[in-house]
C-alpha positions as CSV (number, residue, x, y, z in Angstrom):
1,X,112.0,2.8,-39.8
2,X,113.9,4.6,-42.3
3,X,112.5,5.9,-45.6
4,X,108.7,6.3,-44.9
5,X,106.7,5.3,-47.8
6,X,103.0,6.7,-49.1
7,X,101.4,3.4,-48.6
8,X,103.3,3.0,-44.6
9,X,102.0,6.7,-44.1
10,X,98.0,6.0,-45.4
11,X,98.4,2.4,-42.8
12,X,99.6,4.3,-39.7
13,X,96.7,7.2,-40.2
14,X,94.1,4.7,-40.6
15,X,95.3,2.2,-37.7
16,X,95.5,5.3,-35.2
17,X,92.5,6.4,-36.2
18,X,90.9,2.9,-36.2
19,X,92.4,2.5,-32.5
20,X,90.7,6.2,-31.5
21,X,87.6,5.4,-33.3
22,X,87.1,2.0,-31.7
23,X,88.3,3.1,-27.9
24,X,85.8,5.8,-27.7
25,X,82.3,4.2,-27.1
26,X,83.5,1.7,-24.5
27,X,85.4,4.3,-22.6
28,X,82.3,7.0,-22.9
29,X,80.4,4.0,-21.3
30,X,83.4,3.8,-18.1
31,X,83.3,7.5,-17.6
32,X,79.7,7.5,-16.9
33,X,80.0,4.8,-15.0
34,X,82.8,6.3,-12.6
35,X,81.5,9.9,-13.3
36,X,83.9,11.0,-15.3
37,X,82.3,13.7,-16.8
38,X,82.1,17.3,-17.8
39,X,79.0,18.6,-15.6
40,X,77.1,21.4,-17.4
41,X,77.5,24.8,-15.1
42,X,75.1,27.6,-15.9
43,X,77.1,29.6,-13.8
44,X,80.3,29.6,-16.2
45,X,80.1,31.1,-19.5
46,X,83.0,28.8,-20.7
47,X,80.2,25.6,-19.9
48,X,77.7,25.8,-23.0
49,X,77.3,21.9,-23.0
50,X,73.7,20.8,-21.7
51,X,74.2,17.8,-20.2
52,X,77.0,15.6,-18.7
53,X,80.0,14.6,-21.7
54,X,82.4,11.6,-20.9
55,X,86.2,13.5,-20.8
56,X,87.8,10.1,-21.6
57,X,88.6,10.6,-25.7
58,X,92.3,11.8,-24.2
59,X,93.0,7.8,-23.7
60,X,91.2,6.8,-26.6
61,X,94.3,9.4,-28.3
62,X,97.2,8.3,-26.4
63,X,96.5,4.8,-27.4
64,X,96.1,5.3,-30.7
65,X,99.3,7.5,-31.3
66,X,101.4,5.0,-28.9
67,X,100.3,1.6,-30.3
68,X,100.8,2.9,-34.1
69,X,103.9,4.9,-32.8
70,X,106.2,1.7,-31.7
71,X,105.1,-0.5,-34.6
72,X,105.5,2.0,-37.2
73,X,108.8,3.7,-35.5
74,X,111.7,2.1,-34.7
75,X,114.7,4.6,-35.1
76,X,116.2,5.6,-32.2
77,X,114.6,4.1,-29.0
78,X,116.0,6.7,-26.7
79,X,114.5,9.6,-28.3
80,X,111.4,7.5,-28.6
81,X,111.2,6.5,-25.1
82,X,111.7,10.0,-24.2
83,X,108.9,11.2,-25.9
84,X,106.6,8.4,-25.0
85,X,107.6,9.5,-20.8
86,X,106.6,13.2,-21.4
87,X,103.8,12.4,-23.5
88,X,102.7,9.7,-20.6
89,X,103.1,12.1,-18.1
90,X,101.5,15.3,-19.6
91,X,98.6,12.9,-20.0
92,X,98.7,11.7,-16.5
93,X,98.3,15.4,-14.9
94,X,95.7,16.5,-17.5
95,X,93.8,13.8,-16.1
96,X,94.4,14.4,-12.5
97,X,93.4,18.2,-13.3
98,X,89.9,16.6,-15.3
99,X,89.4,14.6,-12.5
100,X,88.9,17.5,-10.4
101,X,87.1,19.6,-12.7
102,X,84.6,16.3,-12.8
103,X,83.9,17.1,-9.2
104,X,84.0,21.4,-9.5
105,X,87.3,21.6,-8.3
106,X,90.1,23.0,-9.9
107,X,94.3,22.0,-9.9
108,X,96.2,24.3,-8.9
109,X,98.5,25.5,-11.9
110,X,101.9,24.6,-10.1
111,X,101.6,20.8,-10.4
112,X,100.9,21.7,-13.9
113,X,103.6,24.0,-14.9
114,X,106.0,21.7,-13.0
115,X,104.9,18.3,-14.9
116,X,104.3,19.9,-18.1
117,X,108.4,21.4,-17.8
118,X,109.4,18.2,-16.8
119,X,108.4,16.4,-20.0
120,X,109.9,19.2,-22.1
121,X,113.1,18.9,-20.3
122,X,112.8,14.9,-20.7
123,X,112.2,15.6,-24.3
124,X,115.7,17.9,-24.3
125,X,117.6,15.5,-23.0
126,X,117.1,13.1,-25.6
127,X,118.8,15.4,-28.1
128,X,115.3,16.9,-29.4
129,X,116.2,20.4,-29.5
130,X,116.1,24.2,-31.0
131,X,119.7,24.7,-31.8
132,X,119.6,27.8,-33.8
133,X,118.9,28.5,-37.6
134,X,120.9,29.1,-41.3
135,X,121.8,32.1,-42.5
136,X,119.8,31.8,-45.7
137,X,122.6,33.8,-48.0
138,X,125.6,32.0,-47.5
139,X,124.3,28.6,-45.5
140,X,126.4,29.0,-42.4
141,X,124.4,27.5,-39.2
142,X,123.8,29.6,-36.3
143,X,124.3,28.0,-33.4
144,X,122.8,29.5,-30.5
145,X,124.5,29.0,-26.8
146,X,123.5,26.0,-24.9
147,X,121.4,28.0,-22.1
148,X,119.2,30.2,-24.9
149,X,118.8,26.5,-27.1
150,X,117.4,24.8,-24.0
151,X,115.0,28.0,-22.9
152,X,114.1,27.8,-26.3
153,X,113.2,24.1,-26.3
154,X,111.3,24.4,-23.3
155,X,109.0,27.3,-24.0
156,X,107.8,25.8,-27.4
157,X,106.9,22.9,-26.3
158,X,105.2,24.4,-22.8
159,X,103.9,27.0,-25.5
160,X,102.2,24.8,-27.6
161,X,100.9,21.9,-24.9
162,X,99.6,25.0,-23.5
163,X,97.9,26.8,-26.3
164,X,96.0,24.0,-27.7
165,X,94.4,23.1,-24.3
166,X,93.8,26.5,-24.3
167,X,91.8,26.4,-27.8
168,X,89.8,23.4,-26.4
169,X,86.3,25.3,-25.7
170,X,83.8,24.1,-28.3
171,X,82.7,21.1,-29.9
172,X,84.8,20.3,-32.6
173,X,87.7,22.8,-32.6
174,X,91.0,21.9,-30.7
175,X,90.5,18.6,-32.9
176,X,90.0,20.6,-36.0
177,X,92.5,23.2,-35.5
178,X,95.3,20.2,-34.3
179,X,94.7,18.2,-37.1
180,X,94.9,20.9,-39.3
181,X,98.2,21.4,-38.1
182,X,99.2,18.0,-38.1
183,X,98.4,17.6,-42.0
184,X,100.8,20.9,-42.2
185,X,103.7,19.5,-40.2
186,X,103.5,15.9,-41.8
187,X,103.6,17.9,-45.2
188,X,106.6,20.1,-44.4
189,X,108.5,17.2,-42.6
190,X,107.7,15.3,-45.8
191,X,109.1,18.2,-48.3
192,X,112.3,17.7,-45.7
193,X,112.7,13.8,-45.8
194,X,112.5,13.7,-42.4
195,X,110.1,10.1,-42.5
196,X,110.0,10.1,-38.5
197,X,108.4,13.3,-37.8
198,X,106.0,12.9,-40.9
199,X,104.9,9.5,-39.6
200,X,104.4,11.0,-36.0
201,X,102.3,13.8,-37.8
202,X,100.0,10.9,-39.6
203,X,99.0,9.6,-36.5
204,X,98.2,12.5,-35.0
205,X,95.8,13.1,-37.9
206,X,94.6,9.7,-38.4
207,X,93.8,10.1,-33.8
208,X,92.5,13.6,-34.4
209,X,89.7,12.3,-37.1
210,X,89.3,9.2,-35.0
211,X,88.3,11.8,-32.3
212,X,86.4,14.4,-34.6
213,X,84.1,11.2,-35.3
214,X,82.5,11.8,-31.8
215,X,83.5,15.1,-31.0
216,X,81.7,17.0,-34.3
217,X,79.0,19.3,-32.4
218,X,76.7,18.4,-30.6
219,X,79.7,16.3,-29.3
220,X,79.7,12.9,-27.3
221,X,82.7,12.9,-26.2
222,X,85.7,15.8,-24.9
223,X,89.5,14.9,-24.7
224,X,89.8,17.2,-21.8
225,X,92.9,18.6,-20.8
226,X,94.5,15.2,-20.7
227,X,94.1,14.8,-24.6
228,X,94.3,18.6,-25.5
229,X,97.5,18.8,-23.7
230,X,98.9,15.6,-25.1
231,X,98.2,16.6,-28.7
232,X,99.3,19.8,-28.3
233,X,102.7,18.4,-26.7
234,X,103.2,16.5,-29.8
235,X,102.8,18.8,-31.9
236,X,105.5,21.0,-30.4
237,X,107.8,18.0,-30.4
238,X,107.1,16.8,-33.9
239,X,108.2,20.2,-35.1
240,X,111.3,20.6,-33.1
241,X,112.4,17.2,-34.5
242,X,111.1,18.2,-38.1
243,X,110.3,22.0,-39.6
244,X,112.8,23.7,-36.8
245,X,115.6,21.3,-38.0
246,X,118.0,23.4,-40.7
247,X,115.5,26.0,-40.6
248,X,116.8,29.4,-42.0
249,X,115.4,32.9,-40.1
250,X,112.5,33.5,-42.7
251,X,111.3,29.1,-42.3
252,X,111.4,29.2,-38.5
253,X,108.0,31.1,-39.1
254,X,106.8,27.8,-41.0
255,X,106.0,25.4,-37.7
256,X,104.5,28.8,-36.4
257,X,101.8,29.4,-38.9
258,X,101.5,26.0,-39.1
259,X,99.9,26.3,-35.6
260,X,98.1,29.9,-36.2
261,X,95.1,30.4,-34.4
262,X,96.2,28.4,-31.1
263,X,99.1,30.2,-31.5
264,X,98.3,34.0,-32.2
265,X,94.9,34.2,-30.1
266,X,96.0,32.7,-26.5
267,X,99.1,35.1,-27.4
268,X,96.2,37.7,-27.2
269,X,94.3,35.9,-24.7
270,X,97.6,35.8,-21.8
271,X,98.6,39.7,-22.5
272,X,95.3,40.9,-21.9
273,X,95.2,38.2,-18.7
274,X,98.6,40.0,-17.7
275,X,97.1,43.1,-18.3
276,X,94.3,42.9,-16.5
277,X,96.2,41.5,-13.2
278,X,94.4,38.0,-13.7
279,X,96.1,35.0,-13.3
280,X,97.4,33.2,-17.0
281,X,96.2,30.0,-16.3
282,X,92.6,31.0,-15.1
283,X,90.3,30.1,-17.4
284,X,87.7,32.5,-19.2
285,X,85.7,33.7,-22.3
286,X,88.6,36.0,-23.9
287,X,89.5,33.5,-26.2
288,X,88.2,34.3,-30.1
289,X,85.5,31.7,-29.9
290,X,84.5,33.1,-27.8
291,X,84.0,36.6,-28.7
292,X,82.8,35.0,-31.9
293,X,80.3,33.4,-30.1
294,X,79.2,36.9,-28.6
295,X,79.7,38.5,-32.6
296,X,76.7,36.5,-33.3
297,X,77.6,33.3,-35.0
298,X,76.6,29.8,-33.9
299,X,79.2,27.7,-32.5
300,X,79.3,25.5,-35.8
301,X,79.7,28.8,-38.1
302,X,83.0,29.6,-35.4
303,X,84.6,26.3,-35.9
304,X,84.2,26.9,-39.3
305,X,86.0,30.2,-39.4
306,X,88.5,29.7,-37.3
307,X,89.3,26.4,-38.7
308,X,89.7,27.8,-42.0
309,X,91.8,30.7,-41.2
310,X,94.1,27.9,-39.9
311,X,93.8,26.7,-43.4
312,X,95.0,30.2,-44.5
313,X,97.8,29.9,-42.0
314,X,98.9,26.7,-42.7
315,X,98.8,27.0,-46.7
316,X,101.5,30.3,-46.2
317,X,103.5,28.0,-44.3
318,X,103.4,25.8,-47.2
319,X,104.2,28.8,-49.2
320,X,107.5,29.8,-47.4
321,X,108.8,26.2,-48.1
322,X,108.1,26.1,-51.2
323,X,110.3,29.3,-51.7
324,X,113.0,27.6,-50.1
325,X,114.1,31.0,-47.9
């Protein structure tokens, strides 16, 4: 693509979101048709929805991103085919495991963990990797060894497919909190000239508010684990391939903050799981919206605070770049 420009940038964000906002209504009308929804249980806390919500915005996403993806993208088609197979495929088992929560079952994590590895290694291979960091005094690279550069790789992106689907528990706030991030990482892969990881950051917006259009509370529509886990996949990839790139010790904290509250609170939310002998992947109302929720506040007021303290988050990320450390 090479050189992105502002006006290529403001087209890609508004076709993605175009293709999100116009894919939602007739695939809300399929997933009630094929009962594709997320049933209200009174027996789990997590479940404060009243009636049935169609779980099919996570195609409505991968669409959007995709379609604007290959006409806006054209560097590199291995690296982009890469990312397109992982992305397809951490789609595809988020909506196996939605499928099954439709009927009040539950995937068992091991599928998961081994699809969700799988596209991270897929996204390795192609050359998108963590390969170590500037020493920010005399600009020598630090090359780490092969082995600790590919665990590396593979727990950030896990991490952060993992963290946002996490975060996805209330109207309004995995979409909020992702596109939050996204605006950070298109404007730090911007600051960097690196066009290809900004433009994949635009579309994620552009899908995110697409999304948010439907998905504001009282929502109409959930991206399940499907689009959760697909955004949040993304995300991790778009700042391997853009904020980790030449990042010195005190910028590798940049695509961190960037991604704050997923980030920081399911970090909470798994050592207090491990501490408490419960299983990571087994869902429940430690997360901070919910102990907001408990606090007090409606669920509007906690999408708002959390959703700003990403703001908080994602402007000292903006900070340390700006410092140039």
């Amino acid at each position: 693509m090479g050189e992105g420009t502002g006006i290529s940038y403001f087209f890609a964000g508004l076709l993605s979101f175009l293709i999100v906002f116009l894919l939602i209504p007739p695939l809300r009308k399929l997933a009630y048709r094929i009962d594709f929804v997320d049933k209200p249980r009174p027996d789990v806390e997590r479940k404060i929805h009243r009636e049935p919500i169609p779980l099919t915005a996570g195609i409505a996403i991968f669409a959007g991103f995709v379609v604007t993806y290959f006409i806006f993208i054209r560097d590199n088609l291995g690296q982009s085919m890469a990312i397109m197979a992982g992305g397809l495929l951490i789609l595809s088992i988020g909506m196996v495991d939605d499928w099954y929560k439709t009927h009040g079952k539950e995937l068992s994590a091991l599928p998961k963990l081994v699809i969700q590895v799988l596209a991270a290694v897929i996204v390795y291979n192609s050359g998108i990797v963590f390969h170590g960091f500037t020493n920010p005094f005399n600009g020598q690279e630090f090359l780490l060894p092969t082995w600790l550069q590919f665990l590396l790789t593979i727990t950030w992106i896990f991490g952060v497919t993992t963290v946002i689907n996490f975060s996805d528990g209330m109207d309004g706030l995995a979409g909020g909190l992702s596109t939050i991030s996204a605006v950070t990482l298109f404007i730090v892969a911007l600051a960097k000239g690196q066009s290809d990881s900004a433009m994949m950051a635009m579309l994620l917006v552009g899908a995110g508010l697409g999304y948010l259009r439907y998905n504001k509370p009282p929502a109409k529509v959930f991206m399940g684990d499907a689009g959760a886990s697909f955004i949040g996949f993304m995300l991790a990839v778009i700042a391997l391939n853009g904020a980790f790139k030449q990042a010195t010790v005190l910028s590798l904290f940049i695509p961190i903050l960037a991604l704050g509250v997923p980030i920081f609170d399911n970090l909470f939310v798994v050592f207090k799981r491990l501490l408490n002998g419960k299983p990571i992947y087994q869902a429940d109302a430690s997360q901070a919206h919910y102990r907001l929720l408990a606090s007090g506040l409606n669920p509007k007021q906690v999408v708002m605070f959390l959703c700003l303290i990403n703001v908080c988050f994602s402007l000292t990320s903006i900070i340390i770049l700006m410092l140039h450390v």
